[in-house]
C-alpha positions in Angstrom: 36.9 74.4 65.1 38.0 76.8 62.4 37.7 79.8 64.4 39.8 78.2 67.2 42.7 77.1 64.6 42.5 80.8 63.3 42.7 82.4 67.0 45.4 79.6 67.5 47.4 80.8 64.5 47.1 84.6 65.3 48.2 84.3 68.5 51.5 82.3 67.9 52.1 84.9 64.8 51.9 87.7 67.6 54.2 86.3 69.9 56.9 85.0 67.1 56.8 88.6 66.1 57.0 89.8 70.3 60.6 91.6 70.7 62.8 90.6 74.2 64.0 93.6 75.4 66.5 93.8 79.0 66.1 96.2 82.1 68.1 98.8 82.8 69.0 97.2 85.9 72.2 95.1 86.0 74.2 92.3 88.5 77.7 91.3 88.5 80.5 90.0 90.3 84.5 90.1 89.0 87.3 87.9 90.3 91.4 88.5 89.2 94.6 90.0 90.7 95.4 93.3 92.8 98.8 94.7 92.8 100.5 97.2 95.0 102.8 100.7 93.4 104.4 102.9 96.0 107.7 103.3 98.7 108.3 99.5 98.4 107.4 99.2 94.5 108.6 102.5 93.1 109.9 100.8 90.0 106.3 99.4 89.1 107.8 95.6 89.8 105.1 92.9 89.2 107.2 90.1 91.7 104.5 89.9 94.2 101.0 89.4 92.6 98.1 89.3 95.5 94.2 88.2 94.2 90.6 90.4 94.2 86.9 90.3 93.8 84.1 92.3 93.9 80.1 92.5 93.9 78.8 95.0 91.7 75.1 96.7 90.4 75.1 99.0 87.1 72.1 101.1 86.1 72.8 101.8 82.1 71.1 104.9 81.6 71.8 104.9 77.6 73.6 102.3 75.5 76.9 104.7 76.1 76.5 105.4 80.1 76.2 103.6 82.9 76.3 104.2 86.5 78.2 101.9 88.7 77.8 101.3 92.5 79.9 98.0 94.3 82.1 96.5 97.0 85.7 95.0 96.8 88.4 92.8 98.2 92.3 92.9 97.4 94.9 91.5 99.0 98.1 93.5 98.3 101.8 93.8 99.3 105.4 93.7 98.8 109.2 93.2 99.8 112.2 95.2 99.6 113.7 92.0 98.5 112.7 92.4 94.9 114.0 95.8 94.0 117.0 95.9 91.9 117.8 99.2 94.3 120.6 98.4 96.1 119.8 100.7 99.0 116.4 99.2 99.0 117.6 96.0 99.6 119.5 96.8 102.3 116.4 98.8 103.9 115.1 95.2 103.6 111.6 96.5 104.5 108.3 94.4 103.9 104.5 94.5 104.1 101.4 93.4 103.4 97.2 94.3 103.9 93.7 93.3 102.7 91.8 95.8 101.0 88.0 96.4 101.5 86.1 99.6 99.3 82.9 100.6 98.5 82.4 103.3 96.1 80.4 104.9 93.3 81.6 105.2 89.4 80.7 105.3 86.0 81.4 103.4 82.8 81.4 105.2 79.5 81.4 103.2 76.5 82.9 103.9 72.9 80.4 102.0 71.2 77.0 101.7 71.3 76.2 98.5 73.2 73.3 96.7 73.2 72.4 93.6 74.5 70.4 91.0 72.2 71.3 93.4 69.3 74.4 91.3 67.0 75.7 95.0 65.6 76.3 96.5 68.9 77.7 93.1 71.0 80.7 94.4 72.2 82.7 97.8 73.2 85.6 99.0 75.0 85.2 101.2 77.3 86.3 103.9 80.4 86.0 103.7 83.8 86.1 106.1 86.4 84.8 106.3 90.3 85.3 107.6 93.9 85.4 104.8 96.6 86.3 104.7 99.9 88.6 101.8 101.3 90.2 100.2 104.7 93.4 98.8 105.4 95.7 97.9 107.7 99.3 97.2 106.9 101.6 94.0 108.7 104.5 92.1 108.4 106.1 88.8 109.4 108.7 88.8 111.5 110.3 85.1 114.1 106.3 83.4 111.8 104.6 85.8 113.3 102.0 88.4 112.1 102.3 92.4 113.4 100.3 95.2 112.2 102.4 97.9 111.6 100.4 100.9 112.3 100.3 100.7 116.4 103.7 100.4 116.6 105.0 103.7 115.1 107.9 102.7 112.9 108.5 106.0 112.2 107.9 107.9 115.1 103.8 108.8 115.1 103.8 107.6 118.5 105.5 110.5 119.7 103.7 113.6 120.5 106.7 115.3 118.1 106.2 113.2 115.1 102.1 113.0 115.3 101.5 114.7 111.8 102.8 111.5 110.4 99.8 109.3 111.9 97.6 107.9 109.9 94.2 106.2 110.1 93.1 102.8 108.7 91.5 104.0 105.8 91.3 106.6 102.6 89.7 107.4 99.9 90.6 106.5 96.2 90.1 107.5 92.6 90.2 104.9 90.3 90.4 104.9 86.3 90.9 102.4 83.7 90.0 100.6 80.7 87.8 98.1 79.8 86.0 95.1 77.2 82.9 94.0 77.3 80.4 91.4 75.3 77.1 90.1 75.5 77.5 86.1 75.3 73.9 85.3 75.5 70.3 87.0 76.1 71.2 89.1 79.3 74.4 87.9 80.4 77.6 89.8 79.8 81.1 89.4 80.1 84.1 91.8 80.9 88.1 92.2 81.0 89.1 95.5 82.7 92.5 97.4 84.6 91.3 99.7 87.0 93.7 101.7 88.6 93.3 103.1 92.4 95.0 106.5 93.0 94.6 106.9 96.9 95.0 110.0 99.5 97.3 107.9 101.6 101.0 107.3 101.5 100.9 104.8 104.4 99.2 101.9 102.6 102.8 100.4 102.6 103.7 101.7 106.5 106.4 103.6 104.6 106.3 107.4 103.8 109.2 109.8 105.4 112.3 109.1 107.7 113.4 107.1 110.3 113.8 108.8 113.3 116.8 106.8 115.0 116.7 103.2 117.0 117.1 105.5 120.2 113.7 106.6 120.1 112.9 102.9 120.6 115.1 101.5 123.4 116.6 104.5 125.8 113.0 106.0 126.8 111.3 104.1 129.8 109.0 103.5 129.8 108.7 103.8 126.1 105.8 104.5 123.7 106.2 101.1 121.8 105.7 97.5 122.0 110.0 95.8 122.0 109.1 94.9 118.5 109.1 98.1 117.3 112.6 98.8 117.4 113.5 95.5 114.7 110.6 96.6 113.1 111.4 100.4 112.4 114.6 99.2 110.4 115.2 95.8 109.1 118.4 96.2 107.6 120.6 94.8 110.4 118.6 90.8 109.1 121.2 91.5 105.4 123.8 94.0 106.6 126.0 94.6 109.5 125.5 98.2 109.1 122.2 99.6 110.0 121.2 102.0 107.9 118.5 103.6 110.3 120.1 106.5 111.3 117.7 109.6 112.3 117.0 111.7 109.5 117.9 109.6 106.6 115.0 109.1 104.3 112.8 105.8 104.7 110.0 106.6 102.0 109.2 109.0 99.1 107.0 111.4 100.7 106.0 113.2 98.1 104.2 110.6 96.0 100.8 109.2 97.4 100.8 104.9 97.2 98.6 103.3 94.5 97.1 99.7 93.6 95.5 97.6 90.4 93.0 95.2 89.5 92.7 93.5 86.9 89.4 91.5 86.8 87.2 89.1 84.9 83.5 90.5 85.3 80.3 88.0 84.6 77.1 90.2 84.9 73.6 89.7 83.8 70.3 91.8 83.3 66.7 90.5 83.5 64.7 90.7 80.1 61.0 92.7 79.9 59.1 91.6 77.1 56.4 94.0 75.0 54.7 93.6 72.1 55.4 95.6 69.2 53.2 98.2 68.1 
């Protein structure tokens, strides 16, 4: 009986003293707000805040690095309606699109950060990444939903005006900052503004010029839906002076269009255990 207390003892000594230690491997999901900069938002207005999420896997390499692989969804947009431009007002132009990426990226700590360890349980940090996204841009015009891109508002359905045709997705950069801390064992939680720098300037269905309202109505048959022609220029709905006239600028060409999440992240990783030696 002795010898079983004694066996009894040593083993529960040997596991009080057993250290918890978590994989490399790490799960997570973020949910928060996307918001749209380019030809519609050149001012970097915040009137028309759309919603995000995302899946994501981390592998932390060191306490300072980790790589960063995941899928997203943003819902983006806005109106002409809230520039303080006057000429933008009267352009009167509106869109919006859901966002879907997948991409690869890397989070770079300040501080050391270790999970389960109370002296390194929380750090800013940078991210940076390469992803790939789709979208497609509509508006709402008599309650009804049209996608933008088919119907050529500024000309791409014309053999003429085909270097302004663009595809339904594009590639982004994005960079931002984060926070992060470990709440309990393996599960962390983060606060971060990532921002997207894309290769597209048609996220917004805006980019160059307009190419006149004749282009629309005097070809028959024509190369676009009857739509297209209210589409192409909206500013007859608020003025009774179109301003549409060929050759007058529609879009900033020479800036590429942008968009932001900001997210709340919950992720976790699964503890290993060891004794120590």
């Amino acid at each position: 009986m002795k010898k079983f207390l004694f066996v009894a003892v040593l083993l529960i000594s040997q596991l009080s003293d057993a250290q918890v230690f978590y994989r490399k491997s790490e799960f997570g999901a973020a949910i928060g707000s996307s918001h749209y900069f380019g030809d519609l938002n050149s001012n970097l207005g915040f009137s028309q805040i759309g919603y995000s999420g995302a899946l994501f896997y981390k592998y932390n390499f060191t306490h300072y690095i980790a790589l960063k692989l995941g899928g997203a969804y943003g819902n983006v947009g806005y109106s002409d309606k809230f520039s303080k431009n006057y000429y933008q007002q009267l352009r009167n132009l509106s869109f919006k699109s859901n966002i879907y990426e997948i991409g690869v990226g890397a989070d770079f700590n300040f501080f050391q950060y270790a999970i389960g360890d109370f002296e390194h349980r929380f750090t800013p940090y940078v991210s940076l990444g390469f992803n790939m996204f789709w979208y497609d841009p509509y508006t709402t015009y008599d309650n009804k939903r049209y996608y933008l891109r088919p119907l050529g508002t500024e000309g791409q359905n014309f053999e003429e005006y085909k270097s302004r045709r663009y595809k339904n997705h594009a590639f982004n950069f994005p960079i931002g900052l984060g926070f992060k801390f470990w709440l309990s064992k393996g599960l962390t939680i983060s606060l971060e503004a990532i921002n997207r720098s894309t290769t597209t300037d048609y996220l917004d269905d805006v980019s160059t010029t307009y190419i006149g309202i004749d282009k629309f109505t005097n070809v028959d048959p024509g190369p676009y839906p009857e739509v297209s022609s209210i589409l192409q220029d909206r500013s007859p709905e608020v003025t009774t002076t179109p301003i549409g006239m060929k050759d007058r600028q529609r879009g900033i060409s020479t800036t590429k269009d942008q968009y932001m999440f900001f997210q709340v992240g919950l992720s976790f990783r699964l503890p290993t255990y060891r004794c120590p030696e």
